[in-house]
DOKOLVO-720489 format. One record per residue (C-alpha): x, y, z; residue in one letter. Coordinates in Angstrom, 1 decimal. Layout:
> X	Y	Z	resn
> X	Y	Z	A
...
//
This chain:
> X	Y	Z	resn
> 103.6	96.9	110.6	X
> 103.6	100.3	108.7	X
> 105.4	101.1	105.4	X
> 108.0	103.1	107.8	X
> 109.1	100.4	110.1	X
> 109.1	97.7	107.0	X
> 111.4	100.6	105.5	X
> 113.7	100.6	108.6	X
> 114.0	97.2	109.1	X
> 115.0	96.6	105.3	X
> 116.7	99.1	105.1	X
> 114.9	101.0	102.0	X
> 112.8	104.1	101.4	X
> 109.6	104.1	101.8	X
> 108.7	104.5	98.2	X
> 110.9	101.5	97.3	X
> 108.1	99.8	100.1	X
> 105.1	101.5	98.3	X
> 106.0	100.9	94.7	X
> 106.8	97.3	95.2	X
> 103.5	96.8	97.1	X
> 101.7	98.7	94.6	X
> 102.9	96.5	91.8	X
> 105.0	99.4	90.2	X
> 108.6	98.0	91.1	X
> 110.0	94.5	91.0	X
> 111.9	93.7	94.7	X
> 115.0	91.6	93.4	X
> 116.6	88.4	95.2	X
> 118.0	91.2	97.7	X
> 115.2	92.7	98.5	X
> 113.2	89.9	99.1	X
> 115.5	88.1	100.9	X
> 115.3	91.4	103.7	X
> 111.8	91.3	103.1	X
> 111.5	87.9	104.3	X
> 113.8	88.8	106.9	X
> 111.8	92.0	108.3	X
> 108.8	89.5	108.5	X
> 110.6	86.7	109.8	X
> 109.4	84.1	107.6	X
> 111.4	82.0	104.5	X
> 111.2	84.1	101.2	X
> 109.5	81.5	99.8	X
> 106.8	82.2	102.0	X
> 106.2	85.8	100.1	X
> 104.9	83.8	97.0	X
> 103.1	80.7	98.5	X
> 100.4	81.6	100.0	X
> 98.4	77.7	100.6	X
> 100.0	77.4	103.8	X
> 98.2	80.8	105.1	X
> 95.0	79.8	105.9	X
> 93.5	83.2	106.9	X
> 94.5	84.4	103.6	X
> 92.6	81.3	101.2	X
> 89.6	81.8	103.5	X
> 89.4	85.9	103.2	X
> 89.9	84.7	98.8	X
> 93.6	85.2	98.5	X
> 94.7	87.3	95.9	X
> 91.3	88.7	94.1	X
> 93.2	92.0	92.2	X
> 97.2	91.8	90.7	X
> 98.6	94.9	89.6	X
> 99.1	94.9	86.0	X
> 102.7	94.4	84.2	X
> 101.6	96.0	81.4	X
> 102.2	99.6	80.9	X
> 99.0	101.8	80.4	X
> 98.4	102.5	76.4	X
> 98.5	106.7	76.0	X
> 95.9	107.8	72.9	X
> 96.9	111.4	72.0	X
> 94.1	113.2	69.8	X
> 94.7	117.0	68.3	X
> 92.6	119.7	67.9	X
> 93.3	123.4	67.4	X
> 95.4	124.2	70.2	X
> 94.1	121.4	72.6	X
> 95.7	118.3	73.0	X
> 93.4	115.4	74.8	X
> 95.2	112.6	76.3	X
> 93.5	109.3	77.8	X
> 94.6	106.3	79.0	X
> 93.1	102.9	78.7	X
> 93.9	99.9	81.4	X
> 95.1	96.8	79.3	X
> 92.2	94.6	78.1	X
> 91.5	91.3	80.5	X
> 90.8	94.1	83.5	X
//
């Protein structure tokens, strides 16, 4: 199913679909529950995944987005200004 058609069917933008699968929103008891609905499963079944045996054997979840905001280091000089961020430690 593309990000459109999930889109349609819940009734959401398309970047409400990409940041929640991208880990940069949180889908409330609303939006799952029309997520669960789109996919026609129980919403319970978006956050148990033992039952999904396809999924255990290809070794489930192996990257979660981070809910920790990026750490900004801002260094002067002259008239340049240098900016880089660091991922949160444990990554």
């Amino acid at each position: 199913m593309s990000q459109q058609e999930l889109a349609d069917r819940c009734e959401l933008s398309v970047d409400q679909i990409t940041n929640i699968e991208c880990g940069k929103s949180f889908a409330g008891e609303v939006t799952i529950a029309m997520l669960a609905g789109a996919f026609r499963v129980h919403h319970l079944a978006l956050f148990d995944y033992s039952q999904n045996d396809a999924f255990v054997k290809a070794g489930g979840l192996k990257w979660r987005a981070s809910r920790k905001a990026n750490t900004l280091h801002v260094s002067h000089r002259k008239a340049e200004i240098t900016i880089r961020s660091r991922r949160p430690s444990g990554r």
